[in-house]
C-alpha positions in Angstrom: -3.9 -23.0 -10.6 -3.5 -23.4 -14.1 -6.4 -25.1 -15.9 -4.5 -25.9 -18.9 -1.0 -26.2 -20.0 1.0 -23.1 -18.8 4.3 -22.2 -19.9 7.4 -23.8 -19.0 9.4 -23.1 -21.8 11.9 -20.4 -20.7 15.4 -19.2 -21.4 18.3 -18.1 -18.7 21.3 -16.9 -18.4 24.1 -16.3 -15.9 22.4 -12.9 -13.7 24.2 -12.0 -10.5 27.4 -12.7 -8.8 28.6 -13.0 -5.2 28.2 -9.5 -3.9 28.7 -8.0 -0.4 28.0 -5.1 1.5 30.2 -3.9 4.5 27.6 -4.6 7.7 29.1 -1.1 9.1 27.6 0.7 6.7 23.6 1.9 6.7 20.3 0.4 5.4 18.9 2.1 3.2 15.3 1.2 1.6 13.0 3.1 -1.7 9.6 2.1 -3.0 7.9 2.7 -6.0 5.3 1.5 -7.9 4.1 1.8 -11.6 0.3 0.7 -13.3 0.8 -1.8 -15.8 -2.5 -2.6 -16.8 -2.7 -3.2 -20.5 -5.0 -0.9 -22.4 -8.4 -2.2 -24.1 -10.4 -1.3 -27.0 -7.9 -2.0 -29.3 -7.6 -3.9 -32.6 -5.9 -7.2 -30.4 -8.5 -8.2 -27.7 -6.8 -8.9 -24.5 -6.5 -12.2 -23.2 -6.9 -13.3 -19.6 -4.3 -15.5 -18.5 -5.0 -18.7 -16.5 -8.1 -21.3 -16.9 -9.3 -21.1 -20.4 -8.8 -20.2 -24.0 -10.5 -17.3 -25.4 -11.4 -15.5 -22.0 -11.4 -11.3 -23.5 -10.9 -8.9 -20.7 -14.1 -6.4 -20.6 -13.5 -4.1 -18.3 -11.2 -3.1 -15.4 -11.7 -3.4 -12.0 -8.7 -2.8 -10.2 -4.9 -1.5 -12.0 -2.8 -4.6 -12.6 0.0 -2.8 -11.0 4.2 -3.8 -10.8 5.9 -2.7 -7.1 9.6 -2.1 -6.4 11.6 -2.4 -2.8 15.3 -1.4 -3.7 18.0 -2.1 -1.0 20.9 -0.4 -0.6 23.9 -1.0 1.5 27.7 -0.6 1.4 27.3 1.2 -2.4 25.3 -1.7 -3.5 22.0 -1.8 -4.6 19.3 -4.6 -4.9 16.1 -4.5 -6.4 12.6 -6.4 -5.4 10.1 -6.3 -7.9 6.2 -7.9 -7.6 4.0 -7.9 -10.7 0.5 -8.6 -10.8 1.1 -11.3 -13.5 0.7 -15.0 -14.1 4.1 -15.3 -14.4 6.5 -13.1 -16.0 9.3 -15.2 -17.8 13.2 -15.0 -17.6 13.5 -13.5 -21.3 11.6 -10.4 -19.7 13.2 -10.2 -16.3 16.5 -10.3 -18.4 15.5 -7.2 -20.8 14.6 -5.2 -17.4 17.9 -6.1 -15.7 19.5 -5.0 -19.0 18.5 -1.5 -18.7 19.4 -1.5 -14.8 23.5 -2.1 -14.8 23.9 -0.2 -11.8 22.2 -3.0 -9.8 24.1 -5.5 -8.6 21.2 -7.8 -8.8 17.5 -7.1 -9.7 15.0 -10.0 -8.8 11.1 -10.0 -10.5 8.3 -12.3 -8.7 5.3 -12.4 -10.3 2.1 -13.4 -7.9 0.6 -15.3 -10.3 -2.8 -13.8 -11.2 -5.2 -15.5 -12.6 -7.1 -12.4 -13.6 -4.6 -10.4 -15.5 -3.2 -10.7 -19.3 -1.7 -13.5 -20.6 2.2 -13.1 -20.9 2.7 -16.4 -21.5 1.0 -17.2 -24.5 -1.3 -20.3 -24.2 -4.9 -18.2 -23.7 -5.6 -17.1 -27.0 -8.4 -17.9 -28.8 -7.5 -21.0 -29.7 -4.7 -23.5 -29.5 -2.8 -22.9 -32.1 -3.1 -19.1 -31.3 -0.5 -17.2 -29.3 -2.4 -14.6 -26.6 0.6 -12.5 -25.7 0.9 -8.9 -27.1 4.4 -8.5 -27.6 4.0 -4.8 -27.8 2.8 -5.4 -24.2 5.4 -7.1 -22.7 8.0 -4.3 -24.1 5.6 -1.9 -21.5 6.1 -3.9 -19.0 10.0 -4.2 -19.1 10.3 -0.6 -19.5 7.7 0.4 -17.0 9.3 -1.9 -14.3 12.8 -0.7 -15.1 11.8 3.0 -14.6 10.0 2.0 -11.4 13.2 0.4 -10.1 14.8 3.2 -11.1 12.5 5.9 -8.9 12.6 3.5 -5.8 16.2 3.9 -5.7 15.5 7.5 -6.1 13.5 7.3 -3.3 15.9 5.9 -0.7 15.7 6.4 3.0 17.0 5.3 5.9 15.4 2.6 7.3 15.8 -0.6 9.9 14.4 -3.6 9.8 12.3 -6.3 11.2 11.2 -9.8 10.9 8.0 -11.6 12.0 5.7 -14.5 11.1 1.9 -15.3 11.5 0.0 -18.8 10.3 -3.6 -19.3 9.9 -4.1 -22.5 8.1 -7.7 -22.0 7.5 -6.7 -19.4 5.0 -5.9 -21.8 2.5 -7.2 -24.6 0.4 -5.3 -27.4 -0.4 -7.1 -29.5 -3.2 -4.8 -32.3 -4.1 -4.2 -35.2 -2.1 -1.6 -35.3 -0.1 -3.3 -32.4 1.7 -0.5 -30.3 2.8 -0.6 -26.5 3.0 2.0 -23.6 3.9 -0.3 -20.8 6.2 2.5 -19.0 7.5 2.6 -15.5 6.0 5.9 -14.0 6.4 6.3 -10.1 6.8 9.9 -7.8 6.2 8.9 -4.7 8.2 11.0 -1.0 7.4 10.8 1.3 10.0 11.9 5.1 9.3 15.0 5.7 11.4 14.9 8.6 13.9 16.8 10.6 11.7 14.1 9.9 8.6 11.0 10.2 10.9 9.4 13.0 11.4 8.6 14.4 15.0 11.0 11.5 16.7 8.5 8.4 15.7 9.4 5.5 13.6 6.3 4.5 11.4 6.2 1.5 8.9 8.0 2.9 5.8 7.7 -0.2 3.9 6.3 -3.6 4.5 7.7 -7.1 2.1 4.5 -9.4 2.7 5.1 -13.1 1.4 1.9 -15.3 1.0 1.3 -18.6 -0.3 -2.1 -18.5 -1.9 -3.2 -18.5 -5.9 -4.6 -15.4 -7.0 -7.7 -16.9 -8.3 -10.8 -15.3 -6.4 -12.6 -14.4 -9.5 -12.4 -17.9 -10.8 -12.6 -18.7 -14.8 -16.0 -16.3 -15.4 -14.6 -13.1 -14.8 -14.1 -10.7 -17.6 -12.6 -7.5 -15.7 -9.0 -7.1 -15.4 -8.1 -7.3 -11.8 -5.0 -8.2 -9.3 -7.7 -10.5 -7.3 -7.3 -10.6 -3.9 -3.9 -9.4 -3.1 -5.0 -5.7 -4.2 -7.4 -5.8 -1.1 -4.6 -7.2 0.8 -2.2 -4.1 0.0 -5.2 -1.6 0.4 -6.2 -3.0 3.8 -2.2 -3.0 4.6 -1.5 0.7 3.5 -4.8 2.0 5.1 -3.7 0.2 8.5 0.0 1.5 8.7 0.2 4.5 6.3 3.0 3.0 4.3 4.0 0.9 0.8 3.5 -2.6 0.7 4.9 -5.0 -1.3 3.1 -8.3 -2.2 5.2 -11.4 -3.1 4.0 -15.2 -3.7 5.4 -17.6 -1.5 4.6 -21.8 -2.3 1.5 -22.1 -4.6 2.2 -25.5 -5.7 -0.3 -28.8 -4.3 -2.7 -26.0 -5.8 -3.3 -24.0 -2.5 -5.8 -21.2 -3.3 -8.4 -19.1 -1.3 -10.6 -21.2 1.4 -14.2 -22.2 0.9 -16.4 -21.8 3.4 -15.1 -19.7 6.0 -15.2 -16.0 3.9 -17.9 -14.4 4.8 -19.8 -11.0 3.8 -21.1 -8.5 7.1 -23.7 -10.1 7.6 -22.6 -13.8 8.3 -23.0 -14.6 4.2 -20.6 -17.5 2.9 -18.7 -15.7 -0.2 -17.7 -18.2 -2.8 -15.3 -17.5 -6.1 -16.3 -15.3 -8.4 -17.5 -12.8 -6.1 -15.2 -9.1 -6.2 -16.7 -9.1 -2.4 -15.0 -12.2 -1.7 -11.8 -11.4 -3.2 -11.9 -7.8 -1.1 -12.9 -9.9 2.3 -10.6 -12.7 1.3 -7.5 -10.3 0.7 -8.7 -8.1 3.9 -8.1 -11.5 6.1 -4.7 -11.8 4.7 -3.9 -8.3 5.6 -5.1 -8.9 9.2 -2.8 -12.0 9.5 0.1 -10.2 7.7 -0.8 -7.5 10.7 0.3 -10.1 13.3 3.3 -10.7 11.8 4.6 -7.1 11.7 3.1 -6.3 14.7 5.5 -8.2 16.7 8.2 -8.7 14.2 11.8 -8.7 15.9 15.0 -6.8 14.8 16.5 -8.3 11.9 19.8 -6.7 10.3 19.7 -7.0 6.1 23.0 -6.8 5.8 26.1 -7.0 4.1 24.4 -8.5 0.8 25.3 -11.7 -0.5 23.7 -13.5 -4.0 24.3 -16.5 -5.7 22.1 -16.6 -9.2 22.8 -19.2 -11.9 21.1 -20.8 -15.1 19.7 -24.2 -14.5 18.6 -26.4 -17.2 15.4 -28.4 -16.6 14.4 -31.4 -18.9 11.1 -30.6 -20.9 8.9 -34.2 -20.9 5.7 -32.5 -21.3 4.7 -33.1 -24.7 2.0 -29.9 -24.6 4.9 -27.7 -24.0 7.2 -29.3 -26.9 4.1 -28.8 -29.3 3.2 -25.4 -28.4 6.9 -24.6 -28.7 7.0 -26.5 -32.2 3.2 -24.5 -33.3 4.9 -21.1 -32.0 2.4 -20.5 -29.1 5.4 -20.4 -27.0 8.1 -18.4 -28.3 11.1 -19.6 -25.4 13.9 -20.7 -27.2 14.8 -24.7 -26.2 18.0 -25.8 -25.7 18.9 -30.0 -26.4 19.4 -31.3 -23.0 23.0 -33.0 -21.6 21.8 -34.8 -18.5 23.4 -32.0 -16.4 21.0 -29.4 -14.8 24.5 -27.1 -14.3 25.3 -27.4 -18.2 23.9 -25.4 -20.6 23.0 -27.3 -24.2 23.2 -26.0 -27.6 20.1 -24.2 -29.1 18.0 -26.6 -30.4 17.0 -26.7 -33.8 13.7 -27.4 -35.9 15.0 -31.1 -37.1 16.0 -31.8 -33.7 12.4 -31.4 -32.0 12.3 -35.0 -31.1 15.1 -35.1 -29.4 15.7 -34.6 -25.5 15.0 -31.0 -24.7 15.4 -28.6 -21.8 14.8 -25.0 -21.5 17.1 -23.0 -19.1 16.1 -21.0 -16.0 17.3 -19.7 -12.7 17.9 -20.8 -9.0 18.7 -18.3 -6.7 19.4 -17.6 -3.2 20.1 -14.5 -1.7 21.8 -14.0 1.7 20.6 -10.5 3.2 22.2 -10.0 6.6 20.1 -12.5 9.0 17.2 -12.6 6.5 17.8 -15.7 3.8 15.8 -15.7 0.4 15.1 -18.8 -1.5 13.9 -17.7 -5.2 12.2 -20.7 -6.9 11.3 -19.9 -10.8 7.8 -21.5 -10.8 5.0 -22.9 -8.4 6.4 -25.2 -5.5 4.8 -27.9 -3.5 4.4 -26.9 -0.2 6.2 -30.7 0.7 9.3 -29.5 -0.8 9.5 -26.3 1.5 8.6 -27.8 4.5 9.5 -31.7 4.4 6.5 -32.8 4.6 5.8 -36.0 2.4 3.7 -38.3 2.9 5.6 -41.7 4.7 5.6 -43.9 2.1 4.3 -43.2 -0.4 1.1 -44.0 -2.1 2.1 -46.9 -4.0 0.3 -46.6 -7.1 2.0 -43.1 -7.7 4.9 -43.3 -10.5 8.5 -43.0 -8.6 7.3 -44.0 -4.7 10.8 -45.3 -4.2 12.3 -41.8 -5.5 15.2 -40.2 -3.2 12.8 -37.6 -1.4 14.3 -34.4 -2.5 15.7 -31.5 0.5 13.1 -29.0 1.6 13.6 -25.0 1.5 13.2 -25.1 4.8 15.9 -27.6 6.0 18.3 -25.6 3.0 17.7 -22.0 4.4 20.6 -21.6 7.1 18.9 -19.8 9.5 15.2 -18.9 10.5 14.4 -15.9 9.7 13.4 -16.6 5.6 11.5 -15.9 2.8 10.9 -18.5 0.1 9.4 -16.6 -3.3 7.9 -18.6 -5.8 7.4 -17.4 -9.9 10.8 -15.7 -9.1 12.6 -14.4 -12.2 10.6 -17.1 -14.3 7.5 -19.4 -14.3 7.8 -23.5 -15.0 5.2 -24.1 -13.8 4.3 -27.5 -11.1 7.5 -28.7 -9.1 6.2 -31.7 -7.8 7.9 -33.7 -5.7 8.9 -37.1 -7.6 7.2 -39.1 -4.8 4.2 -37.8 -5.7 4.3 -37.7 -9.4 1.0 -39.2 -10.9 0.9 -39.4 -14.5 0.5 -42.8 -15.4 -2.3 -46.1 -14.5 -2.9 -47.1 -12.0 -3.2 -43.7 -10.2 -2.9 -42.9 -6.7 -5.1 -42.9 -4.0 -7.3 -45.2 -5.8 -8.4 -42.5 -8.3 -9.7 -43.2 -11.9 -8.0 -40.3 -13.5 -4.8 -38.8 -12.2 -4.8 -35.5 -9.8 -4.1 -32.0 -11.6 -0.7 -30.8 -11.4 1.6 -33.1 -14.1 0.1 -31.3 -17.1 1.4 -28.1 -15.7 4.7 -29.5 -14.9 7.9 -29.9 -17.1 8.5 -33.0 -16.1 9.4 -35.3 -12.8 12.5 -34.0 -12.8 12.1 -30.7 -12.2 11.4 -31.0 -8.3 15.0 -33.3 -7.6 17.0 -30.5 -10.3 15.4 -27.5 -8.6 16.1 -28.2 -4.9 19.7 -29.8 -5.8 20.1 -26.1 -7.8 19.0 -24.6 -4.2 20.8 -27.1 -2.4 24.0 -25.7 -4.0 23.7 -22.1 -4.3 22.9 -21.8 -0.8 26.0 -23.9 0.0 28.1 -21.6 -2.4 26.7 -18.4 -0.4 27.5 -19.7 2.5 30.9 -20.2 1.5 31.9 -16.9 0.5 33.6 -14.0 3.0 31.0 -11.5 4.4 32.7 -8.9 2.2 33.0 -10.5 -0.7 32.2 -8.7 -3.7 33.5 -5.3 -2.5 
């Protein structure tokens, strides 16, 4: 989770059109992935995103690292791109799709690392100090756009299959409502016979989707790290000899590693800030994703289908309008029209106090059987599931509010993946129901819970999910071949 006010403050643009694939036509699959870690020792320290101001990386302990899955099918090509990042913003994702014209539609999920380099901008060493290195995010879009570009050069065969697993105990929920996602979701690639050596069909690839902050090192780490999820891909490509690709599933109601139940050889509890815990944390996850594949069922991935448009989202957090104003955050604003599907004018300087939104991007993405929701930012595990609390707490802000659809009632079918930080980060979609800000709070608390200070406002939750709502209706709409 976010200790302190994270970035919301992000510019879209129309990416991706309805695209299909003929289903007669093969799946192909490439993976590639490129070391992004920024370099230290340099005149500009480099600043640890997540927590705190100030926090200078030291040392590294692991490569932050970006990993590409490209799909191909019918002479089209997708791309699936993880970064070990707090939360890469649309600006970026739109510089790497610009260098990639060839794909019909390149998505970047970033699995929010607490550990990693600020690309956002609100961890320098003070408030009024930006902590991005702009020459650093430049490395980044041009490192992931030449990974992309060898994983499509790395195509092969492949079939696929789908498969589930849920351990709640793997998660820690730690704001009331407690409601938690523990159902790890796995995309297994098999080599076809014709790709496989000596007849067998070994793992070529594995998509692994988890819903867990990156945060085992907690705020007192100093070494550059991907946290737990590099242990997870380790453990994963020791077990099945093949790439793996880690995304970030819900995050939101600030679910993060367990307490308690982590522990060392010898029967130790681990506790955060321990590297061990973050290798035996991310080791358990690999297990669990393990169960998944290992009895995953035949899923086809095709034709392709993708509906991707800007949605504007209503900025009421005054942090993020005065770190926009003090240039900490550099995303352009727009003024906002009271339409989440229209786009305002740029805002200007001696407009500041006026309504403001920043523009993003909803996306869903119908793969064959396999349905993708791509949410720019950390969901509530309530809005994928359903699961709010009956009524509400009273003393919460909007406990009349119209309770918003849930990913999991939108996704047509069941075999799904719901990717969070996708193609953007705005941060908290809370669920208006539960939003807290103001006295008296909820649940009989002095203060309110965490979670609105990271938010852009409580409006985000109903725009998002209507945004959802409609794209996948649009998919669903169009001819299996459309696009051709």
């Amino acid at each position: 989770m976010i200790r302190i006010a994270t970035l919301g403050l992000l510019m879209g643009a129309m990416v991706g059109l309805p695209l299909g694939a003929r289903a007669d036509e093969s799946l192909e699959a490439g993976y590639a992935e490129v070391d992004i870690t920024p370099a230290l020792g340099g005149k500009r320290p480099v600043y640890l995103a997540g927590y705190g101001m100030n926090r200078k990386a030291t040392g590294v302990h692991d490569p932050i690292m970006a990993r590409c899955v490209v799909l191909k099918s019918g002479g089209q090509q997708i791309a699936l791109v993880s970064v070990d990042l707090i939360g890469l913003q649309l600006p970026q994702v739109q510089d790497i799709r610009a260098k990639l014209p060839q794909f019909r539609y390149v998505m970047v999920s970033s699995t929010h690392n607490h550990e990693g380099p600020d690309v956002i901008g609100i961890w320098g060493r003070g408030p009024f100090h930006r902590g991005v290195d702009d020459d650093y995010l430049t490395l980044v879009v041009e490192r992931v756009a030449k990974a992309v570009e060898q994983a499509a050069g790395n195509l092969i065969p492949v079939t696929a299959h789908f498969g589930t697993a849920e351990d709640e105990s793997l998660v820690n929920d730690s704001r009331l409502p407690i409601v938690k996602d523990g159902v790890i979701r796995v995309v297994r690639l098999d080599k076809t016979a014709a790709a496989a050596a000596g007849g067998e069909t070994p793992p070529a690839m594995l998509l692994v989707q988890w819903n867990c902050h990156p945060e085992a090192l907690g705020s007192r780490n100093r070494q550059l790290t991907a946290d737990f999820s590099a242990s997870t891909v380790a453990a994963l490509k020791k077990r099945y000899g093949c790439d793996v690709l880690y995304l970030t599933g819900t995050v939101g109601g600030l679910l993060a590693p367990p307490r308690g139940n982590v522990k060392d050889a010898a029967g130790n509890v681990l506790g955060e800030g321990d590297f061990e815990y973050a290798r035996v944390y991310g080791e358990m996850v690999a297990d669990l994703a393990a169960q998944a594949a290992d009895r995953a069922e035949p899923l086809s991935l095709a034709p392709f289908t993708i509906c991707a448009k800007p949605v504007a989202v209503p900025v009421e957090n005054a942090l993020y309008r005065m770190a926009r104003a003090v240039g900490v955050l550099k995303r352009p604003a727009t003024l906002w029209t009271g339409d989440f599907e229209r786009m305002g004018e740029p805002m200007k300087m001696d407009q500041r106090k006026l309504p403001s939104a920043v523009e993003t991007e909803v996306a869903y993405l119908r793969l064959g059987e396999l349905h993708v929701a791509c949410i720019p930012g950390e969901i509530y595990p309530e809005l994928v599931y359903g699961k709010f609390q009956e009524p509400a707490d009273p003393a919460a802000d909007f406990p009349k509010a119209p309770l918003e659809p849930s990913v999991a009632e939108l996704m047509p079918g069941p075999k799904w993946l719901m990717l969070g930080l996708a193609n953007d980060e705005i941060g908290y979609i809370i669920p208006r129901r539960q939003w807290d800000k103001h006295e008296p709070y909820a649940y009989g608390k002095e203060h309110g819970q965490y979670g609105e200070i990271n938010s852009c406002g409580s409006l985000t939750a109903p725009i998002i999910m209507a945004a959802l709502k409609l794209r996948v209706a649009e998919g669903q709409a169009l001819p299996a071949k459309a696009g051709e």
